[in-house]
C-alpha positions as CSV (number, residue, x, y, z in Angstrom):
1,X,-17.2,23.4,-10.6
2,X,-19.9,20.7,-10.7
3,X,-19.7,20.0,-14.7
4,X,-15.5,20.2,-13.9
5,X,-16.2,17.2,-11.3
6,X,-18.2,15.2,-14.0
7,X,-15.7,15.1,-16.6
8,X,-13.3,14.2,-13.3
9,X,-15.6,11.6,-12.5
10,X,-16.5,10.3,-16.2
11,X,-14.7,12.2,-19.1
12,X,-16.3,9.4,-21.7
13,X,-19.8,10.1,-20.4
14,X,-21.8,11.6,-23.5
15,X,-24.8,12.4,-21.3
16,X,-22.9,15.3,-19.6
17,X,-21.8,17.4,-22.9
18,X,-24.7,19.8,-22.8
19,X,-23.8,20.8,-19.2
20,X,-20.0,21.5,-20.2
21,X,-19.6,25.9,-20.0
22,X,-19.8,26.8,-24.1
23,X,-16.9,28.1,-25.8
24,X,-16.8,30.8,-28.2
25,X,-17.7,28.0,-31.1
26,X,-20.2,26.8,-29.1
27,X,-21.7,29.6,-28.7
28,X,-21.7,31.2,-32.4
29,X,-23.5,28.2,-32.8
30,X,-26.1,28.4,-30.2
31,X,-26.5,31.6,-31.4
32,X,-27.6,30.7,-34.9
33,X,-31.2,30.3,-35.7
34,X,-33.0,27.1,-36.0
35,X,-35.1,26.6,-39.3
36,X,-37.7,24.3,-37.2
37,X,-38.4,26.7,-34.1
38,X,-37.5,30.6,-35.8
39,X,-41.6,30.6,-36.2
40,X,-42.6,28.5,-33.2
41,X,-40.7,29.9,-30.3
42,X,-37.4,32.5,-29.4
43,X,-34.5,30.7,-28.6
44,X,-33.7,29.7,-25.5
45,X,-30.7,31.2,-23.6
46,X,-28.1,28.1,-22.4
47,X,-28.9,26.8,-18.8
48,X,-26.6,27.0,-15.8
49,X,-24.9,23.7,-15.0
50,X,-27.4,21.7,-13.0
51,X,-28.4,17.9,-11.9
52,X,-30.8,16.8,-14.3
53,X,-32.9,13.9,-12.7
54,X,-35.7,12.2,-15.3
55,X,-39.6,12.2,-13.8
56,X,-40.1,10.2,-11.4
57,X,-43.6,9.9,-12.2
58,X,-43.0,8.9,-16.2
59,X,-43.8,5.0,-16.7
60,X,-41.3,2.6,-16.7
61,X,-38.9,4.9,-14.6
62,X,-35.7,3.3,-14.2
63,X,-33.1,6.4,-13.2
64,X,-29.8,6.2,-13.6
65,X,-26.8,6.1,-11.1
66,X,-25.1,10.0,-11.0
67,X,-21.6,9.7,-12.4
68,X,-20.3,11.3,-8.9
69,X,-22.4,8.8,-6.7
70,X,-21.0,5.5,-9.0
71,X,-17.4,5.3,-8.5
72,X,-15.3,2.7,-10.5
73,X,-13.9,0.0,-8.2
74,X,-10.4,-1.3,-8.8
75,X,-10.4,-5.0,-9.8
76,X,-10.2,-7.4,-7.4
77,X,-7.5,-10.2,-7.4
78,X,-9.5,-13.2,-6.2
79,X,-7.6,-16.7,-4.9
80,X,-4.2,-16.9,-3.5
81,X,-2.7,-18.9,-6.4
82,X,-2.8,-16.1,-8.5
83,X,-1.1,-14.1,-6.1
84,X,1.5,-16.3,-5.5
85,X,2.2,-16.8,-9.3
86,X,2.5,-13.4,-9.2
87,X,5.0,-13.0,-6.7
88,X,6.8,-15.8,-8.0
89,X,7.0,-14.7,-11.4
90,X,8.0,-11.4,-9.8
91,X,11.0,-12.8,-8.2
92,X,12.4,-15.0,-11.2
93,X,12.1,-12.2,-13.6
94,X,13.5,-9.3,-11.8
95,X,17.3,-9.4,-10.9
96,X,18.0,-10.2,-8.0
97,X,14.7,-11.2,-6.8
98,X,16.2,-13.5,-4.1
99,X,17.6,-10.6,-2.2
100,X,14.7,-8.7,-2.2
101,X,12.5,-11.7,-1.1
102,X,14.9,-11.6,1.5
103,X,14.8,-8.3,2.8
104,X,11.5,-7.9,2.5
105,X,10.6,-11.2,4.7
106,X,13.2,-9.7,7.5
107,X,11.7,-6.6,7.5
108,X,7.8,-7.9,8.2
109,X,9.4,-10.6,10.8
110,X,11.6,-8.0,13.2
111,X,9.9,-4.7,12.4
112,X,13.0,-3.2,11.5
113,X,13.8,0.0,9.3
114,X,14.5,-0.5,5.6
115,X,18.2,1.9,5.7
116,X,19.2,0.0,9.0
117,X,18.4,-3.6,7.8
118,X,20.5,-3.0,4.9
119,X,23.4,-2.6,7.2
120,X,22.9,-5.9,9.5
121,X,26.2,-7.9,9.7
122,X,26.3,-11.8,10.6
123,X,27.8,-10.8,13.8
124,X,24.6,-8.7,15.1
125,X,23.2,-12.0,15.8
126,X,23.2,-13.8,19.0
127,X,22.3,-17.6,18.4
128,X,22.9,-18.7,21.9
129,X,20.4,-16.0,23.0
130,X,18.5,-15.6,20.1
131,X,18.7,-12.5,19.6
132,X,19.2,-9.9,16.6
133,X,21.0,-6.3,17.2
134,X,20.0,-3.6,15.4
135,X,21.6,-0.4,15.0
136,X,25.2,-1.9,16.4
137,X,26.6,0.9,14.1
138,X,25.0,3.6,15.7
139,X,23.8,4.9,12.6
140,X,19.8,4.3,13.8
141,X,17.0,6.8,13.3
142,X,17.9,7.3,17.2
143,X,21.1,6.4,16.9
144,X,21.0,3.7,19.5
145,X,21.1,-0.4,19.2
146,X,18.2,-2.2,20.1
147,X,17.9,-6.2,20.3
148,X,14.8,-8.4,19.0
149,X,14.3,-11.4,20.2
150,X,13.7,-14.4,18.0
151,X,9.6,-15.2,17.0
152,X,9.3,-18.3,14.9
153,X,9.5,-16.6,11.9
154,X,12.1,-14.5,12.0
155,X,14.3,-17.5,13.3
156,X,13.5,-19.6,10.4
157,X,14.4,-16.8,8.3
158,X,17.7,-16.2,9.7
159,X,18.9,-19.8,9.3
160,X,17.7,-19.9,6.3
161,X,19.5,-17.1,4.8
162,X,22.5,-18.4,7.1
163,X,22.6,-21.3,5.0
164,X,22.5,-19.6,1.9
165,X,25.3,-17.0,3.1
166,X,28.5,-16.1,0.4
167,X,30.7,-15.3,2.4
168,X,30.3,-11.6,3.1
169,X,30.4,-10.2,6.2
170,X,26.8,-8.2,5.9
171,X,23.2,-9.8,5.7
172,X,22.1,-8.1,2.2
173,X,25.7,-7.8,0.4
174,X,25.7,-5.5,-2.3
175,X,25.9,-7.0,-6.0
176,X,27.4,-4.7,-7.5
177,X,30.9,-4.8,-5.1
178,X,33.1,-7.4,-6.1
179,X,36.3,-6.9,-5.2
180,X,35.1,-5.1,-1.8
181,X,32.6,-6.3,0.5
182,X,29.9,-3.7,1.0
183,X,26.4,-3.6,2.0
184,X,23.3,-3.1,-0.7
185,X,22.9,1.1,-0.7
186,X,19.2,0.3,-2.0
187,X,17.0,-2.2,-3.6
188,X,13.7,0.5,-4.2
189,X,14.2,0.1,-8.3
190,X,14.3,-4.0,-7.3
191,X,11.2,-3.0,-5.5
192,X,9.3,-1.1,-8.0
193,X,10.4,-3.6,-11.1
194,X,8.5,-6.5,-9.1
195,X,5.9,-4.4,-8.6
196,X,4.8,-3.7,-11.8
197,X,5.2,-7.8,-12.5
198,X,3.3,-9.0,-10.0
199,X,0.7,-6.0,-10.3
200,X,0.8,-4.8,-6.7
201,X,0.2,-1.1,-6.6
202,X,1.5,1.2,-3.7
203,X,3.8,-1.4,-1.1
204,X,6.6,0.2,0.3
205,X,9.1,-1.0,2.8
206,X,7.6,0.6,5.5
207,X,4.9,-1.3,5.2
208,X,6.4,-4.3,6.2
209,X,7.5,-2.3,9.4
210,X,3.3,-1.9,9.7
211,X,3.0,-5.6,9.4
212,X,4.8,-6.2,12.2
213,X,4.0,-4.3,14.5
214,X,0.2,-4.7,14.0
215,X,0.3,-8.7,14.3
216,X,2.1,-8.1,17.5
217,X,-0.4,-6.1,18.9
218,X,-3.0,-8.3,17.6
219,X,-1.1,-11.4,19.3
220,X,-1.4,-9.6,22.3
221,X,2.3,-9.0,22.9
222,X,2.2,-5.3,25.5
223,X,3.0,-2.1,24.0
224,X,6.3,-1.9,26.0
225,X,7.8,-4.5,24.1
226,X,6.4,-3.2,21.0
227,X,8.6,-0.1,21.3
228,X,11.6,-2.3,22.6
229,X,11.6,-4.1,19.6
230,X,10.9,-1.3,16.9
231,X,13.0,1.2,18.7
232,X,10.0,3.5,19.6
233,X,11.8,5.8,22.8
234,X,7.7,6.6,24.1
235,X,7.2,3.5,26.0
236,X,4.6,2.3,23.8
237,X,2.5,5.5,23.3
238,X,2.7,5.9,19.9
239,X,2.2,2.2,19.1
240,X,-1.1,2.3,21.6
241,X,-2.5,5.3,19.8
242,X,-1.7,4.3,16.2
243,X,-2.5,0.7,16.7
244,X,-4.5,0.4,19.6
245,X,-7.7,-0.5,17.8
246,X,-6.4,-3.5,16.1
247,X,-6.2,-5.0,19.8
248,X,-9.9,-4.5,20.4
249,X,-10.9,-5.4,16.9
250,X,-9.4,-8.9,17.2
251,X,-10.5,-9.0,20.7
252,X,-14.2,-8.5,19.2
253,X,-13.5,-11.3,16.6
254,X,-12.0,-13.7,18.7
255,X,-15.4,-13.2,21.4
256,X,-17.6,-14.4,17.8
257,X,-15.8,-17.5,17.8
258,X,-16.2,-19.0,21.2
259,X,-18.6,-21.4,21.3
260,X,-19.9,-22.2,24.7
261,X,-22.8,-25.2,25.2
């Protein structure tokens, strides 16, 4: 099992070949005699796997790191222009780019779901209240509406968008309809092609449902509202036992910055 682990770990380490279990080649050939040690000493029979650790006591020790105990890091993308070339040059080579920048930036400002955002209409909002509706179709994971009201963000959004509107009677109109007007099924192949362009490994939608929520908590907005918003039916439960520790964390961090004389 251990020698399994160190090709897991390292399978171009060198160093760890004569701890490998020998085949039947291997061993025809440890079975042959040696010229140099037939008259000197027997052969001796192949050791069990083991951690092999040099003397500490030689001169000039310098051991080396175990292959298990030295993991290889991912790179690091360091500096925010990168990353926002990145994203840029994801969104003006991937078809249509613009409507997942869209989607994506709706979803992290209004914690909604990715099926149910795909299905917002013009007419869930409420400017004069400022307000979105979600789930007006009934088609919701608990198949009820719930309304969000309007942060910064997501307002800035929404009028943006609204000035950049086609016509179509839905938020995220699908592409592909053009003689009727339907909503967008999907953008997850969208999704994945920008991915691999801008080199970001692992997002999802829901993720930008995790965004959300845990920048309200941090904000200090109560758990209640939380679940009002994101269409949690606990009361806040779930969101104060998933994300309850990123209120005292910031809480912690925000103590360190006060500066009193």
């Amino acid at each position: 099992m251990e020698c399994f682990l160190w090709q897991l770990a390292d399978p171009s380490d060198q160093s760890r070949k004569d701890h490998q279990i020998p085949n039947i080649k291997n061993q025809r050939r440890l079975d042959r005699p040696n010229r140099q040690s037939l008259h000197h000493h027997p052969q001796q029979p192949p050791q069990p796997c083991q951690r092999q650790w040099p003397d500490q006591n030689t001169p000039n020790h310098r051991p080396k790191a175990h292959p298990m105990e030295t993991q290889k890091t991912p790179p690091v993308r360091s500096g925010t222009n990168r990353g926002t070339y990145n994203c840029h040059a994801a969104l003006q080579n991937c078809k249509h780019g613009q409507l997942l920048a869209d989607y994506v930036r709706l979803m992290k400002t209004c914690g909604s779901r990715a099926s149910e955002t795909l299905r917002l209409k013009w007419s869930d909002l409420d400017w004069d209240r400022k307000q979105l509706i979600i789930g007006s179709d009934g088609l919701t994971k608990n198949h009820e509406s719930r309304v969000v009201d309007f942060n910064p963000a997501l307002e800035t959004h929404l009028l943006d968008m609204n000035n950049r509107r086609n016509g179509s009677a839905y938020l995220f109109p699908s592409p592909k309809s053009r003689t009727t007007d339907n909503p967008t099924k999907t953008l997850k192949g969208v999704l994945h092609k920008a991915r691999d362009i801008a080199g970001v490994e692992g997002l999802g939608f829901h993720d930008c449902r995790h965004y959300f929520i845990s920048h309200a908590v941090m904000s200090g907005i109560d758990y209640m509202t939380i679940a009002r918003w994101v269409g949690h039916k606990d009361g806040g439960v779930l969101i104060g036992r998933v994300y309850g520790h990123l209120n005292d964390e910031h809480a912690r961090r925000s103590a360190r910055k006060l500066k009193l004389e």
